[in-house]
C-alpha positions as CSV (number, residue, x, y, z in Angstrom):
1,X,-50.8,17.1,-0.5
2,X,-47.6,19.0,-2.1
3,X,-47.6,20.7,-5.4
4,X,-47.2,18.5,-8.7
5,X,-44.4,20.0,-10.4
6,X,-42.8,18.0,-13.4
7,X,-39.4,16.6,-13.3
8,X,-38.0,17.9,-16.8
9,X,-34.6,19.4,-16.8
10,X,-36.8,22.7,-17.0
11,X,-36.3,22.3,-13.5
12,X,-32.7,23.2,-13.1
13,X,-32.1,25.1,-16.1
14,X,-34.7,27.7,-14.8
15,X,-33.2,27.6,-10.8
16,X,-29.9,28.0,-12.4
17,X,-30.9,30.9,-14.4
18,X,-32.5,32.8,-11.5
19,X,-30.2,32.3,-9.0
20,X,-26.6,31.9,-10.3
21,X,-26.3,33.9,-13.4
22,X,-23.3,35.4,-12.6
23,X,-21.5,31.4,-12.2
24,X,-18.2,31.2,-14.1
25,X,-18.0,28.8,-17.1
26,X,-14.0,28.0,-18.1
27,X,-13.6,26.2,-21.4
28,X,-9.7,25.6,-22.0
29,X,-10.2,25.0,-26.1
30,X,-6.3,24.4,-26.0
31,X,-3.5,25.0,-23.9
32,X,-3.4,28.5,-25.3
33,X,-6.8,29.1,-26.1
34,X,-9.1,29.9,-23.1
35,X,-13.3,31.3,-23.3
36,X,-14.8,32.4,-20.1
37,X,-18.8,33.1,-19.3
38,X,-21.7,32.8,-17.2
39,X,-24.5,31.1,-16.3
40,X,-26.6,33.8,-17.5
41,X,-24.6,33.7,-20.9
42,X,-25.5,29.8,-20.8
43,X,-28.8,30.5,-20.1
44,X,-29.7,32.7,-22.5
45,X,-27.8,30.8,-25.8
46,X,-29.5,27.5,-24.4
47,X,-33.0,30.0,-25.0
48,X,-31.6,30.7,-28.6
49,X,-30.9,27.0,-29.1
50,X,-34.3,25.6,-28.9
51,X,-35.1,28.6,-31.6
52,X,-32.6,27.3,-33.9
53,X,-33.7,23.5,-33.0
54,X,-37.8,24.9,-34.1
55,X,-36.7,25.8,-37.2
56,X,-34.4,22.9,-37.8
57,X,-35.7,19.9,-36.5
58,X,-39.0,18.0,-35.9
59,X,-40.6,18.5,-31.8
60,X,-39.3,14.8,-31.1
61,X,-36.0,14.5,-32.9
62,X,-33.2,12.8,-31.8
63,X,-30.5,15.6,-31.7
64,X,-26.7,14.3,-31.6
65,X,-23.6,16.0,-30.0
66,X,-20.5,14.9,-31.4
67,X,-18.2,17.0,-29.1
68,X,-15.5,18.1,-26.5
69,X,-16.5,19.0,-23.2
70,X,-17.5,22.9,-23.5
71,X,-19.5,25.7,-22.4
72,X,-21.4,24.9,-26.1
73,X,-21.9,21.0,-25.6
74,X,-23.1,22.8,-22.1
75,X,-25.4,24.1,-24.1
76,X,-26.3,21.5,-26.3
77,X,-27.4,19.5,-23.3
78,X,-30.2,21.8,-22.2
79,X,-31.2,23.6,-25.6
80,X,-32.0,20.0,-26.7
81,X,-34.0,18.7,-23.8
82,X,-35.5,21.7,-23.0
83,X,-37.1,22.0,-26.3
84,X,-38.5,18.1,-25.7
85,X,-35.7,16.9,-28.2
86,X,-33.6,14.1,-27.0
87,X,-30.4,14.5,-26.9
88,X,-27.8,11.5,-28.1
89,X,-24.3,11.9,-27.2
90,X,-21.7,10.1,-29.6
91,X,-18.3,9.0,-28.6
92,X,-15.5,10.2,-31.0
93,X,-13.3,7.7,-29.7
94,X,-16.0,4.8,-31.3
95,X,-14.6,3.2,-34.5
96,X,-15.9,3.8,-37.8
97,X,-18.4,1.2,-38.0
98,X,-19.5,1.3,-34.5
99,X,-20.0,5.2,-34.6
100,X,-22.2,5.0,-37.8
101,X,-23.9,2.1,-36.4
102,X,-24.6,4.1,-33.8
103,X,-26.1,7.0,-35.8
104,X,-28.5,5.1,-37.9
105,X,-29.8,3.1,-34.7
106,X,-30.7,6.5,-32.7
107,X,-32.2,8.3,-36.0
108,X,-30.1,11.1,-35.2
109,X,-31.7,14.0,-37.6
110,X,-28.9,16.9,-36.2
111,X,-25.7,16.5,-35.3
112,X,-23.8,19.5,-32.9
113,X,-20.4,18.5,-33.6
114,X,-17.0,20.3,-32.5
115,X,-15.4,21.4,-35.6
116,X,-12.5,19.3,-35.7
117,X,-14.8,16.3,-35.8
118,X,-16.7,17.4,-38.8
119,X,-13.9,15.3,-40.7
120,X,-15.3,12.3,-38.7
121,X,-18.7,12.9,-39.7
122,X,-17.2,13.2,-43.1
123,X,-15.7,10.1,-43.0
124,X,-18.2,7.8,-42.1
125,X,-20.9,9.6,-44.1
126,X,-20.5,6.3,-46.6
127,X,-21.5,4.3,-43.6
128,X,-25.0,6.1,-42.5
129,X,-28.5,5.7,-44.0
130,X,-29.1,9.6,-44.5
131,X,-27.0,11.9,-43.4
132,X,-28.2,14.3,-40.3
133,X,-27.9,18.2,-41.1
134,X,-24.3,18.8,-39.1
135,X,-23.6,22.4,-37.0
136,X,-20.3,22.7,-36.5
137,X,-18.8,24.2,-32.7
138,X,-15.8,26.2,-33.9
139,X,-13.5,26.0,-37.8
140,X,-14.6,23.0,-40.3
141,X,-11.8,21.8,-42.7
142,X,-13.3,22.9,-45.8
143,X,-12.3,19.5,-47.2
144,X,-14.8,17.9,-44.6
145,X,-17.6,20.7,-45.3
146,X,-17.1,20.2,-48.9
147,X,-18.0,16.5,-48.5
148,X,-20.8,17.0,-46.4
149,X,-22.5,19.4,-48.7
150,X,-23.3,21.7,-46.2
151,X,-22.0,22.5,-42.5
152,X,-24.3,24.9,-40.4
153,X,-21.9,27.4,-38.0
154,X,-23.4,27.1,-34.7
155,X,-22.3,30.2,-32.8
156,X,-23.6,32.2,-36.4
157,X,-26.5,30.3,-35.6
158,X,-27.2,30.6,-31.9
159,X,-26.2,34.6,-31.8
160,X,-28.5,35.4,-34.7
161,X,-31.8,33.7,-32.8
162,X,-34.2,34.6,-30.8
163,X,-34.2,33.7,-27.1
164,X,-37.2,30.9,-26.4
165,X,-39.7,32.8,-24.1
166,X,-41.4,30.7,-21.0
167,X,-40.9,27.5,-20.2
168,X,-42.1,24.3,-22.0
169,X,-44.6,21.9,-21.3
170,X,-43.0,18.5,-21.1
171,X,-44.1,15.3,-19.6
172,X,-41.4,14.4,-16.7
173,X,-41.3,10.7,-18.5
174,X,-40.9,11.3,-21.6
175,X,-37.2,10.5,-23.3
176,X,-34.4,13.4,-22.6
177,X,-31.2,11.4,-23.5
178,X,-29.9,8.6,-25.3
179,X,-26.5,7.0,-24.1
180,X,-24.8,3.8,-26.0
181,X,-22.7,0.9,-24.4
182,X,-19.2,0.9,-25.3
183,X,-20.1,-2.6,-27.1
184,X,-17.2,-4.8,-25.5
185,X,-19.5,-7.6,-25.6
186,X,-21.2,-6.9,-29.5
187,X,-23.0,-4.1,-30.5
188,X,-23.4,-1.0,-28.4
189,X,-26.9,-0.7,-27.2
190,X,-29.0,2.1,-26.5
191,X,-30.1,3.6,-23.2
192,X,-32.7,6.1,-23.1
193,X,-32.9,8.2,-19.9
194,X,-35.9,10.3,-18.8
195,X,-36.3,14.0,-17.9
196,X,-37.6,12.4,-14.2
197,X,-34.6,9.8,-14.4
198,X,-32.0,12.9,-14.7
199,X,-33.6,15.2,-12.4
200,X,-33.4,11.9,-9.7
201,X,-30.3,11.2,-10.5
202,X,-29.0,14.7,-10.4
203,X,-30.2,15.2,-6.7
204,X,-30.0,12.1,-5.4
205,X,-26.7,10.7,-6.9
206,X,-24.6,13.5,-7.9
207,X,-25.4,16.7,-5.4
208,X,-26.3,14.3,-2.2
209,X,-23.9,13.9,0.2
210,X,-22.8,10.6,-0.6
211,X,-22.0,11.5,-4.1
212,X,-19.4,14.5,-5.4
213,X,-21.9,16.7,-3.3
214,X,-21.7,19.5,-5.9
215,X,-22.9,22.6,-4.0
216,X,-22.3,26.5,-5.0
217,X,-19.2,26.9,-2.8
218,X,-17.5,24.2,-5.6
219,X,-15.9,24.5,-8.5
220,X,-15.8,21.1,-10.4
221,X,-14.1,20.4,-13.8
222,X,-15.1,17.2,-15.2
223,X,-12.6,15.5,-16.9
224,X,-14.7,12.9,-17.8
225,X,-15.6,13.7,-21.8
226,X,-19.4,14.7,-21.6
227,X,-20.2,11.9,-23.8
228,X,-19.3,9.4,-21.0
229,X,-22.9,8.9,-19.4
230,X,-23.2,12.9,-19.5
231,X,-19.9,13.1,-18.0
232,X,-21.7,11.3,-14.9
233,X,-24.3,14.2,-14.4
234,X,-21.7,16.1,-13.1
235,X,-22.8,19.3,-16.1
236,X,-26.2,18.7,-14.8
237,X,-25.4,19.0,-11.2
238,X,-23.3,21.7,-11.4
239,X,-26.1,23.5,-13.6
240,X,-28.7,22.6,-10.7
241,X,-25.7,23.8,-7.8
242,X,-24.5,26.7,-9.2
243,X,-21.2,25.4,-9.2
244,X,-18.1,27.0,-11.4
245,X,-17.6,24.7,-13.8
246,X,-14.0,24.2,-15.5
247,X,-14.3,22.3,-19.3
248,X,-10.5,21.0,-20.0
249,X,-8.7,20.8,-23.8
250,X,-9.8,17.3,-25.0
251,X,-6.3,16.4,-25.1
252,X,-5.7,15.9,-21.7
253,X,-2.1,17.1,-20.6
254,X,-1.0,15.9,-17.4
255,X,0.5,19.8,-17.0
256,X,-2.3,21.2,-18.5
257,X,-4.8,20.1,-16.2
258,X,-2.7,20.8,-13.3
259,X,-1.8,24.5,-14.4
260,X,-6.0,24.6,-15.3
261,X,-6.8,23.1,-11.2
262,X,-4.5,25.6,-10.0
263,X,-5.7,28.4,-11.9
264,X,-9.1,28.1,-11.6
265,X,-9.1,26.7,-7.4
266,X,-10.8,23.7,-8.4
267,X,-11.9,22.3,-5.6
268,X,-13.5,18.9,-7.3
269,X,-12.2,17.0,-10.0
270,X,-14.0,13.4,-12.1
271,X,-11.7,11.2,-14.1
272,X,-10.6,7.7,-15.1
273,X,-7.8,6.2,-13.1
274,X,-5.4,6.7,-16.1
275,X,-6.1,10.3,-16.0
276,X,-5.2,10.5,-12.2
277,X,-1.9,8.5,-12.4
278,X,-0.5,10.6,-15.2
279,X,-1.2,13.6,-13.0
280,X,0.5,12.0,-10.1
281,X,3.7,11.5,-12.0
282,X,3.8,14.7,-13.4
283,X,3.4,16.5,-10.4
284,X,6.4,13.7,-9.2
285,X,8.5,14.8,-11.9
286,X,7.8,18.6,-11.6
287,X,7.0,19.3,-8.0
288,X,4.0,21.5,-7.6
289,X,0.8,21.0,-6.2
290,X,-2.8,21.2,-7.1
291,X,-4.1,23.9,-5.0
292,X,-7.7,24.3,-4.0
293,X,-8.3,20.9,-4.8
294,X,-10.0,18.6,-2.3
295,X,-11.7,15.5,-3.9
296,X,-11.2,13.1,-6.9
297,X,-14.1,11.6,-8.1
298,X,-12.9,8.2,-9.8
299,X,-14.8,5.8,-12.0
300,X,-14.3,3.7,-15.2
301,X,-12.3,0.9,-12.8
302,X,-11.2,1.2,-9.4
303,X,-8.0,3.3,-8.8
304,X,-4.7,1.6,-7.2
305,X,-4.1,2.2,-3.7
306,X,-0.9,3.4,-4.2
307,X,-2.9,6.0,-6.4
308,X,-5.0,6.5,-3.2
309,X,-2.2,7.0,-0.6
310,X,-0.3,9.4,-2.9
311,X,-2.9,11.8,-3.3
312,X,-3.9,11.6,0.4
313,X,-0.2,11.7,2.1
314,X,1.3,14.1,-0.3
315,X,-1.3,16.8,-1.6
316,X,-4.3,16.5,1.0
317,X,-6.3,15.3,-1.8
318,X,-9.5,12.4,-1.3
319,X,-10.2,10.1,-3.5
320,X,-13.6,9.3,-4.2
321,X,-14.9,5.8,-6.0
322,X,-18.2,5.7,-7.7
323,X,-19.6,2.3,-9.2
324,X,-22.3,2.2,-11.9
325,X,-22.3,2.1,-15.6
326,X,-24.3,3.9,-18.7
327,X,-27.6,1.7,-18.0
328,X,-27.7,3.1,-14.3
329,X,-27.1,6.4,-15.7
330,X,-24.2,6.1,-14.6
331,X,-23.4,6.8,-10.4
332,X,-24.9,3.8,-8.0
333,X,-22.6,3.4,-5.3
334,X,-20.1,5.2,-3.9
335,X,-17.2,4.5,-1.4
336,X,-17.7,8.2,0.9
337,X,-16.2,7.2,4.6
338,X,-19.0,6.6,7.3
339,X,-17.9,9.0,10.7
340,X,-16.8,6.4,12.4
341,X,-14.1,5.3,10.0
342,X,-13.3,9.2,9.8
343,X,-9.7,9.0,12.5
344,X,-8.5,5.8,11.3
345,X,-5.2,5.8,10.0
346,X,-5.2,6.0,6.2
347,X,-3.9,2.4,5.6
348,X,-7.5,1.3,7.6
349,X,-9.4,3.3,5.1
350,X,-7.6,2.2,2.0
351,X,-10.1,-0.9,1.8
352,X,-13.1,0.8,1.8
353,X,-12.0,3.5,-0.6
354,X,-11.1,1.2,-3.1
355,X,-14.2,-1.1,-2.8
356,X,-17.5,0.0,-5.0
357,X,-18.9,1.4,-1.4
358,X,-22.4,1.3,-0.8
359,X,-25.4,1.9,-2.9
360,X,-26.3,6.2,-2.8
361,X,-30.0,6.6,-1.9
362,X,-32.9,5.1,-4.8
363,X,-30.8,2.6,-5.7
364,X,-31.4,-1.2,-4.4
365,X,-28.9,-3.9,-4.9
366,X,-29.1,-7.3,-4.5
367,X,-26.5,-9.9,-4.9
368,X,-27.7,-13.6,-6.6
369,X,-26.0,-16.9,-6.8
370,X,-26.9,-19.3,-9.5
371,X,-30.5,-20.5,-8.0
372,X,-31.7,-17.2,-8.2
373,X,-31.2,-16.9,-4.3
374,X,-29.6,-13.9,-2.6
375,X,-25.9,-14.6,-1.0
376,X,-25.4,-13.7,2.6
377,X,-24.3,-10.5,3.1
378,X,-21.3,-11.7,4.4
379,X,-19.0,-10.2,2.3
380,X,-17.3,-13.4,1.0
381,X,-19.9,-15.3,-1.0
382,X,-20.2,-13.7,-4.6
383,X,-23.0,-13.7,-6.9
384,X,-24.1,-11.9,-9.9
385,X,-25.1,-7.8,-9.2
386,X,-28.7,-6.8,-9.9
387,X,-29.9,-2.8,-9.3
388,X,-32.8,-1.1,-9.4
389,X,-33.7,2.4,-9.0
390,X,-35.8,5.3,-11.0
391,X,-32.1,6.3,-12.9
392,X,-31.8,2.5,-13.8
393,X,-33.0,1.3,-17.3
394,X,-35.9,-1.1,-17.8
395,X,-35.2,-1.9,-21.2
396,X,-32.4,-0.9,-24.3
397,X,-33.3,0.9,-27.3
398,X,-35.2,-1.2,-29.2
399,X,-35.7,-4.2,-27.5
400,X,-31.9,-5.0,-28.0
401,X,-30.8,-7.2,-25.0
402,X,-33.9,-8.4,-23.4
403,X,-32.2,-11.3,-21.1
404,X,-30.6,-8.5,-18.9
405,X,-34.0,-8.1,-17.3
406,X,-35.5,-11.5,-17.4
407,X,-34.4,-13.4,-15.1
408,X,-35.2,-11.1,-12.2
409,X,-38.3,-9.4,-13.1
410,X,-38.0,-5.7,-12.2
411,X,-34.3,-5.9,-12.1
412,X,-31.5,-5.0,-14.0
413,X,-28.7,-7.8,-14.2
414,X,-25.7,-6.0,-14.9
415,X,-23.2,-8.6,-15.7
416,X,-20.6,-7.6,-13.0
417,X,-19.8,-10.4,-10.1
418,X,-19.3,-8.9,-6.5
419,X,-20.0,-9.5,-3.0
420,X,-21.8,-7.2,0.2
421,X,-20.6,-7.5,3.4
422,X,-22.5,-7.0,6.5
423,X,-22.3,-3.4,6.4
424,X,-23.9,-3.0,3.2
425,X,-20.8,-2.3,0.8
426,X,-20.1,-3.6,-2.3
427,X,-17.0,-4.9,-3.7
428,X,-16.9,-6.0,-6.9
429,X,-15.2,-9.0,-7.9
430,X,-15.3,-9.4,-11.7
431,X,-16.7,-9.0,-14.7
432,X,-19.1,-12.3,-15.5
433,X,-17.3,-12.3,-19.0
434,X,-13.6,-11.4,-17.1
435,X,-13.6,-14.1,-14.8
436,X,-11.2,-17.2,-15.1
437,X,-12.2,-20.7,-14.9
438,X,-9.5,-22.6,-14.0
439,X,-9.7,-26.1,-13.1
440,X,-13.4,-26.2,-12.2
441,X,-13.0,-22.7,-10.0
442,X,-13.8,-19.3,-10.5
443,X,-10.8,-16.3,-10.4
444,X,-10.9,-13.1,-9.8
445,X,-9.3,-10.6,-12.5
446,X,-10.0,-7.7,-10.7
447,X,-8.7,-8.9,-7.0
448,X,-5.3,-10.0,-9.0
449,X,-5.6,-6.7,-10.9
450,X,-5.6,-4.7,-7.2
451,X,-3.4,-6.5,-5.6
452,X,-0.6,-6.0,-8.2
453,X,-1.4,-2.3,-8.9
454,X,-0.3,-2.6,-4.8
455,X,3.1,-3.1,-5.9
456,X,5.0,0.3,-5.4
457,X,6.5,-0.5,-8.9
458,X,3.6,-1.5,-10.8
459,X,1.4,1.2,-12.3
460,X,-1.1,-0.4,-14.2
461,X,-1.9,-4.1,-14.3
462,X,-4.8,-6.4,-16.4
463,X,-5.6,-9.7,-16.3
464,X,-6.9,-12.1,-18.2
465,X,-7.8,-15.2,-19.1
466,X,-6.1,-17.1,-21.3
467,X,-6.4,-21.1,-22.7
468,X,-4.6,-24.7,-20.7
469,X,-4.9,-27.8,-22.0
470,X,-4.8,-29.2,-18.1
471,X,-6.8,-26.5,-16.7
472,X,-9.0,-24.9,-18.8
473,X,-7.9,-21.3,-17.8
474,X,-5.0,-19.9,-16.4
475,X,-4.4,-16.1,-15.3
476,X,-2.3,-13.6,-17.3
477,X,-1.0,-10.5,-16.2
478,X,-0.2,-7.8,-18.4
479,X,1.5,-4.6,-16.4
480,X,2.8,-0.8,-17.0
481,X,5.7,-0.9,-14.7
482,X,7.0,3.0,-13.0
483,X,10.1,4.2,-15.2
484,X,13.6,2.4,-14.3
485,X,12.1,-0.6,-12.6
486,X,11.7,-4.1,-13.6
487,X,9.4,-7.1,-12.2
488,X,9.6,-10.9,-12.7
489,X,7.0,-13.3,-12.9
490,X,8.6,-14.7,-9.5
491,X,8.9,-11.4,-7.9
492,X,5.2,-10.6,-8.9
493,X,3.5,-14.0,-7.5
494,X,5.8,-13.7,-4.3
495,X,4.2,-10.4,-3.9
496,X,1.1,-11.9,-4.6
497,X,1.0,-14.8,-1.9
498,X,2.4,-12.8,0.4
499,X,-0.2,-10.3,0.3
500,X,-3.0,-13.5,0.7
501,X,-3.5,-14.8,-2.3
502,X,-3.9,-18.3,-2.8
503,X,-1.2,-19.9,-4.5
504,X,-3.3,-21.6,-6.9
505,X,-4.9,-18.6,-8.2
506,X,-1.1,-16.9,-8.9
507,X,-0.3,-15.7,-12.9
508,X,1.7,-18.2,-14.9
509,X,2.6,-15.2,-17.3
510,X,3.8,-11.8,-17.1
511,X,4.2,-9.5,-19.7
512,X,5.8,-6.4,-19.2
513,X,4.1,-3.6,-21.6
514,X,4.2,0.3,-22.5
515,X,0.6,0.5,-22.0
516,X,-2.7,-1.5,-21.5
517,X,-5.4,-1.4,-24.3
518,X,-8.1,0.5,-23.2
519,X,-11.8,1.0,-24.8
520,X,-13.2,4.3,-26.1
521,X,-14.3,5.2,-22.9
522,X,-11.2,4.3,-20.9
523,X,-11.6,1.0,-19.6
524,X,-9.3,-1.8,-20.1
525,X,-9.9,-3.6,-23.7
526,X,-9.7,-7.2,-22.4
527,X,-10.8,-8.1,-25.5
528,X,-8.3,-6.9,-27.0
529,X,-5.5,-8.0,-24.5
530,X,-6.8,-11.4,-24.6
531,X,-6.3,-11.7,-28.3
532,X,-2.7,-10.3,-27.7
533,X,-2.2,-12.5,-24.8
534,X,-3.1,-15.7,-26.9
535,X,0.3,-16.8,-27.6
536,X,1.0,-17.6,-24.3
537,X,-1.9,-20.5,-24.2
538,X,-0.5,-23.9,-23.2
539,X,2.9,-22.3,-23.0
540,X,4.8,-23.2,-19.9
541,X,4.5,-20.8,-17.0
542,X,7.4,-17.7,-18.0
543,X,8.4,-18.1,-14.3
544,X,11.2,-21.0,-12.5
545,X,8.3,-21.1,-10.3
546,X,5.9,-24.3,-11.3
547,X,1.8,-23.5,-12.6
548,X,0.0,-24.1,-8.9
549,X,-3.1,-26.7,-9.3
550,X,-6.5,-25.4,-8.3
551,X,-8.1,-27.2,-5.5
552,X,-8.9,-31.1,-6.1
């Protein structure tokens, strides 16, 4: 029999405090404005943390972070859980409504917020139940403080306590975090993660091979705002690695961020699409290049393949796809090569590198058509995704949302449509809300969405659904086309058909726009496009070529 030792973040907090003290911590506050430590410096304000947290704060409260990726919010993640709070990040980027909402659902008693977003705290203080006591990360506007009544300084704070001696007792299954949904579909919900569900997925999904495979030779700067799904482990796995970790300036300049990855030889990188394609162009416009840096991890949606090939063929650079979302915590598949796919020509890889990939180990997935039966793993029949795994959520916060786990007892349903083919990989097709019904037959948005972003003019492309009073649903396409270039509806569905598909599933619309709505965390707001999109409904295809009919 081997030893019983708990699961609690305890785990890595005390490796990384033994063993990689003298780690590098970068946190770019601004382009000017740069703070440098250590994982010993970490370690030991983390210790005065939980002080301040005793003297503040019940043993069980719910402790939020309202805050820009930092070597603080670093802290704030393991002050918090190590002291058997939970901690509850909030999105900045939430509206009003949603973000107070939000506050009063979780019970939030303390909120760590950066100072600049005291003023939102300030602001939807109306909104909340009770206010929780705020500690401020940097300057408040004194307009904000004044509102609040009182704004705690948290370095004041931090410096003036006592380090936490020893290490706490704490049940591996108790509650550690609490994550919402971005609420595209109604109101957020809650997702509680465990000490044992982060310590899982730190070492199976984000330091395995199959995942970033954060290790000490690394130096990762997560792009990804750490209250994403905890910036998708990546603070915890560098914590657990001993990787260098590099925090960017929350404002996310293309040059910024490339001047930061070539400063600090960032070797791995996690971002949205978006993020990846404004880097691209700047480095287009500039010249340059990104110097130590090896591998992008991409999530949020999948990234173009144009997006792909530029990285590969011009700065040496992989790209890295991982599929999941905030109730699997958030990483459960990614697209790493197998060997044998290792020599082929880049163009052979692109399809594989682009799909959802297969599931990293713990996680089970299981593809079901309408009768509840699993679809051949044949890569062509689609069915609704379920996962399971110890990182994946058997229930939201408060019961919210209980027929995403009835319908296959012990699974997760996750409301995204895909297929597997026989090698086990994962492609998903569609959001169940996303896809398009038109004339009795289902439509992918997402395999439209690919095959346009394809076109070595199109940047970014959405589509959606919108109403036919012959069809039920047609497609719409909204893109971002690249500077100086143009695209008609005609050019777009010739490229389209010519790259396979079926005529009848072709756009009647195209709209050409500046930018796509996105949600707070990055996503495209099809909600939002659809209801700009709405004019078009029963309108007459914008194209000389005629609406195809769907299959008889």
């Amino acid at each position: 029999m081997m030893m019983d030792v708990a699961l609690t973040t305890w785990l890595l907090f005390e490796h990384a405090e033994g063993a990689y003290a003298d780690t590098e911590i970068v946190t770019q506050r601004s382009p000017t404005e740069q703070h440098r430590s250590r994982f010993g410096d970490f370690a030991d304000r983390a210790r005065r943390l939980i002080t301040v947290l005793d003297d503040l704060a019940p043993p069980e409260a719910i402790v939020g972070t309202l805050a820009w990726n930092s070597a603080e919010h670093l802290e704030a993640y393991f002050g918090i859980t190590l002291s058997g709070r939970t901690l509850h990040t909030l999105n900045p980027r939430l509206g009003d409504d949603d973000l107070a909402w939000i506050i009063d659902d979780a019970g939030d008693e303390v909120i760590i917020a950066s100072g600049d977003l005291v003023a939102t705290v300030a602001r939807i203080a109306p909104r909340l139940r009770q206010i929780p006591r705020i500690i401020a990360i940097g300057p408040v506007d004194p307009g904000a403080a004044n509102a609040l009544g009182e704004v705690l300084d948290y370095d004041a704070l931090v410096t003036s306590a006592d380090p936490a001696p020893g290490t706490r007792t704490l049940d591996e299954r108790q509650r550690a975090g609490i994550c919402y949904t971005s609420g595209t579909t109604g109101r957020p919900k809650g997702v509680a993660s465990t000490h044992r569900s982060l310590v899982l997925h730190t070492a199976l999904a984000v330091n395995a091979g199959n995942g970033p495979a954060l290790s000490r030779s690394e130096c990762v700067m997560p792009v990804v705002p750490m209250f994403h799904v905890y910036a998708w482990g990546l603070p915890f796995g560098a914590v657990a690695a001993g990787a260098k970790l590099v925090f960017p300036p929350p404002t996310l300049n293309p040059a910024v961020l490339i001047e930061l990855i070539r400063a600090e030889r960032v070797t791995k990188a996690g971002g949205v699409p978006t993020v990846w394609i404004a880097v691209a162009e700047a480095l287009e416009a500039n010249g340059g290049d990104l110097g130590a840096l090896r591998e992008l991890l991409c999530g949020g949606s999948a990234p173009p393949p144009s997006l792909i090939t530029t990285f590969a063929e011009r700065y040496g650079i992989r790209m890295l796809q991982a599929w999941g979302m905030t109730e699997t915590s958030p990483i459960a598949t990614t697209s790493r090569l197998p060997h044998a796919m290792g020599e082929l020509p880049l163009a052979d890889q692109l399809d594989h590198i682009a799909s959802a990939g297969a599931p990293v180990a713990g996680i089970t997935l299981a593809v079901v058509d309408e009768t509840g039966s699993e679809v051949p793993h044949d890569g062509a029949h689609m069915g609704d995704i379920y996962v399971r795994g110890p990182w994946v959520l058997d229930g939201y916060l408060h019961g919210a949302g209980p027929e995403s786990f009835t319908a296959r007892p012990g699974w997760f349903r996750t409301g995204d449509v895909g297929t597997i083919d026989p090698g086990g990989r994962l492609r998903i097709v569609d959001r169940t809300k996303d896809l398009i019904k038109s004339g009795g037959e289902w439509i992918s948005s997402v395999l439209l969405e690919s095959t346009l972003m394809g076109h070595p003019d199109v940047v970014e492309a959405a589509v959606v659904a919108i109403a036919d009073a012959r069809w039920g649903e047609r497609p719409a396409a909204a893109v971002v086309l690249a500077p100086g270039t143009s695209l008609s509806l005609a050019a777009a569905r010739a490229w389209l058909e010519t790259h396979g598909v079926p005529r009848w599933q072709l756009p009647d619309h195209l709209v050409v726009v500046d930018e796509i709505p996105r949600t707070s965390v990055g996503k495209f707001d099809k909600k939002v496009l659809r209801a700009q999109l709405a004019s078009l409904a029963d309108e007459r295809p914008s194209s000389s070529l005629p609406a195809s009919a769907p299959p008889d």
